[in-house]
KOLDREN-170403 format. One line per 3 residues: number of its first residue (from 0); their letters; for each residue x, y, z of C-alpha. Coordinates in steps of 0.1 Angstrom, whole numbers, plus 5000, padded with zeros to 4 digits. Layout:
BEGIN
NUM> a> X/Y/Z  ... .
This chain:
BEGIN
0> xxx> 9628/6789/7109  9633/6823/7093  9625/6852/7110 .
3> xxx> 9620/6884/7089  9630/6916/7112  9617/6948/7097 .
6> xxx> 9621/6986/7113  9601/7018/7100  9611/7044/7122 .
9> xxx> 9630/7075/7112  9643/7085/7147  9672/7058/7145 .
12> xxx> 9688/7052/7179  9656/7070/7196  9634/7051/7184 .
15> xxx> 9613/7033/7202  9597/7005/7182  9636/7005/7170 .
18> xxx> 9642/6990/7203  9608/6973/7212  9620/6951/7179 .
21> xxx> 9653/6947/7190  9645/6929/7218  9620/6907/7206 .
24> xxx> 9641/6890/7177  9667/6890/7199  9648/6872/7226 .
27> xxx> 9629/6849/7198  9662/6838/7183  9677/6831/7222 .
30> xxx> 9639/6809/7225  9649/6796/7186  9682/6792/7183 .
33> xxx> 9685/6776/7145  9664/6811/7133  9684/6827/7105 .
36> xxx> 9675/6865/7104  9668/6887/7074  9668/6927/7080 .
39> xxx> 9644/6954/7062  9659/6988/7073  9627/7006/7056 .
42> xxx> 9640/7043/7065  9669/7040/7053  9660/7019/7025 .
45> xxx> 9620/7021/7015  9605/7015/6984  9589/7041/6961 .
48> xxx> 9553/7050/6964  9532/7036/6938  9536/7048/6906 .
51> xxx> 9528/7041/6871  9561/7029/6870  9558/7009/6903 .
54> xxx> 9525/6996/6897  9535/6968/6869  9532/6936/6888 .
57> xxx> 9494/6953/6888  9492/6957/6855  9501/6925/6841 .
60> xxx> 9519/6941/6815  9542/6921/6795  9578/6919/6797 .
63> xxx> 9585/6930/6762  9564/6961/6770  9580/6974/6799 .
66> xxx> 9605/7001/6803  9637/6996/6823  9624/7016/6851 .
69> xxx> 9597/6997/6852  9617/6964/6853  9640/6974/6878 .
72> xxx> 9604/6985/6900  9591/6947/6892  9622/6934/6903 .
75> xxx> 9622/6948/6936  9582/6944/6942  9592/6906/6931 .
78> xxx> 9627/6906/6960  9603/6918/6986  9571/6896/6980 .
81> xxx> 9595/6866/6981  9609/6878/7010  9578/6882/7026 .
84> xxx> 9564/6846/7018  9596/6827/7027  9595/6845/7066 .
87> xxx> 9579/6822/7088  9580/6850/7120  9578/6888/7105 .
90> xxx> 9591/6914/7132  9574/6949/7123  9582/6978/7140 .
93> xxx> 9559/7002/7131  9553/7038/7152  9524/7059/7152 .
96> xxx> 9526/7086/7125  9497/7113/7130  9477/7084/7139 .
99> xxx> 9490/7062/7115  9519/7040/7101  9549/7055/7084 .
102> xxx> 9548/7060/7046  9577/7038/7041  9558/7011/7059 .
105> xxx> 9529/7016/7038  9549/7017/7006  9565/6981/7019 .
108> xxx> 9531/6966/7025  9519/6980/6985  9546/6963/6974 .
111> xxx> 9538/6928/6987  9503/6933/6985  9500/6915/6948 .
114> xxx> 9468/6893/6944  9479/6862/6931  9511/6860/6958 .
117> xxx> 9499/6873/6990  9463/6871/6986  9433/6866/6956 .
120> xxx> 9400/6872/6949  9374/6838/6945  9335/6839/6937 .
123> xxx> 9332/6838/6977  9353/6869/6983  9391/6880/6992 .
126> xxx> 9415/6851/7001  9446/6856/7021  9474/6835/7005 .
129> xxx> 9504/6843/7033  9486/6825/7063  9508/6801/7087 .
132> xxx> 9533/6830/7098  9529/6846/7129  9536/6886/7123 .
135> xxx> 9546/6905/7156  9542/6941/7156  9562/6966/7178 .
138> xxx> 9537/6992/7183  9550/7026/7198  9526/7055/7205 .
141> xxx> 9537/7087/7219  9502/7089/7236  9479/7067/7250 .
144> xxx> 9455/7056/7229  9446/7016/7239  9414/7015/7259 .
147> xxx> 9401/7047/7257  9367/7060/7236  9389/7078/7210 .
150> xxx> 9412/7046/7197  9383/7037/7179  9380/7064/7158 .
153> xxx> 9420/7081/7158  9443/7043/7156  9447/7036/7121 .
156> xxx> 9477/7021/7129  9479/6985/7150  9438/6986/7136 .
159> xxx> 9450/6992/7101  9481/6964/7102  9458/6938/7116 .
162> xxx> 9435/6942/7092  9459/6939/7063  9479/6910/7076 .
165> xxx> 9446/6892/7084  9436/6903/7045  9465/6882/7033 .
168> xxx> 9456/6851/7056  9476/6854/7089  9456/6849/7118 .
171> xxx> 9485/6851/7145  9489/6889/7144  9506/6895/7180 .
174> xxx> 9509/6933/7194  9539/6942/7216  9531/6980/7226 .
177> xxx> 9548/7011/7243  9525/7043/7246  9526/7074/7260 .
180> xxx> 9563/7071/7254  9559/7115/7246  9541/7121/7282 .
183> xxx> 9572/7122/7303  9603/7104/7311  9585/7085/7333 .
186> xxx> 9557/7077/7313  9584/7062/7285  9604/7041/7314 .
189> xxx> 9568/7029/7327  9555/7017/7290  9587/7006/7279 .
192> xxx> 9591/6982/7310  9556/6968/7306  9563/6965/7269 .
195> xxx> 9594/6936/7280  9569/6927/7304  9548/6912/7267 .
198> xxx> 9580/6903/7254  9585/6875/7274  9557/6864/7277 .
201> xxx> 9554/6861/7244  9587/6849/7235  9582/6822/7268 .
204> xxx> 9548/6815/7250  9564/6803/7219  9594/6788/7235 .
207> xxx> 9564/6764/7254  9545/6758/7220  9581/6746/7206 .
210> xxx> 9586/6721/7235  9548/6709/7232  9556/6700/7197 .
213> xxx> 9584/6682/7206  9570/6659/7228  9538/6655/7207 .
């Protein structure tokens, strides 16, 4: 099993979804104990935006054509697609930005967002190409959004991820979430506990669905 562990956050060792992520591959790979681990540090390491140099694997342009910029920006689309597909469990910890995910995070996902790899378009509509993975997201908030009239209209974050990783196929999109972690110290220690509270379970979840296998 490879598990792909990938953290967004630009507070470092204050982050929350930092930790929230922490825990659960460390926890998964205690339930899954042949998992090898791959690490995406996206702050300190993101791809570029999309640019006309960025966007080749878009274009289709040929080989011959391209400039070395635009090589080196294939080659690393290419590195991170791959990595993507050969994950079987994809860790993402991904705060709320302004209602949002990070820009890093988005920059990641337009990278291995190439139709043709992750998904492609038929006569019957969109396909999703990357099903069979189960993608957990560490969702951290620093209000509380989950529940209430205005998550509808302001969280275009866990809404946004779902929808994307469901657009390339995967249907086990789990949420492990801390909010209101910004509303008090013990706001933070209440969320953060109930957020190991879903850990487990999760984790003891999987662990189960393992053994079932086994004995099937």
């Amino acid at each position: 099993m490879k598990l792909l562990h990938i953290d967004s956050s630009a507070l470092g060792s204050q982050s929350v979804s930092r930790q929230l992520t922490r825990d659960i591959v460390s926890q998964w790979r205690a339930a899954h104990p042949g998992a090898t681990v791959e690490y995406l540090d996206l702050a300190a390491d993101a791809p570029s935006h999309l640019d006309a140099n960025s966007l080749g694997f878009r274009l289709g342009t040929a080989a011959a054509e391209l400039s070395e910029v635009q090589r080196r920006e294939n080659e690393r689309s290419e590195r991170l697609v791959s990595q993507f597909l050969a994950a079987d469990v994809v860790v993402v910890g991904a705060p709320m930005y302004n209602f949002a995910i990070p820009t890093q995070l988005k920059a990641w996902i337009d990278r291995v967002a190439q139709a043709g790899r992750t998904f492609r378009y038929t006569d019957k509509g969109p396909q999703g190409l990357a099903g069979g993975k189960t993608v957990i997201v560490a969702s951290s908030r620093g209000g509380a959004y989950a529940g209430t009239p205005i998550e509808a209209v302001l969280d275009h974050q866990e809404s946004y991820l779902k929808a994307v990783f469901g657009f390339f196929g995967i249907t086990d999109v789990r949420i492990v979430r801390a909010e209101g972690v910004s509303m008090g110290e013990a706001a933070k220690a209440d969320a953060l506990a109930q957020a190991r509270v879903q850990i487990r379970s999760l984790t003891d979840a999987a662990a189960n669905q393992d053994d079932a296998a086994l004995v099937a």
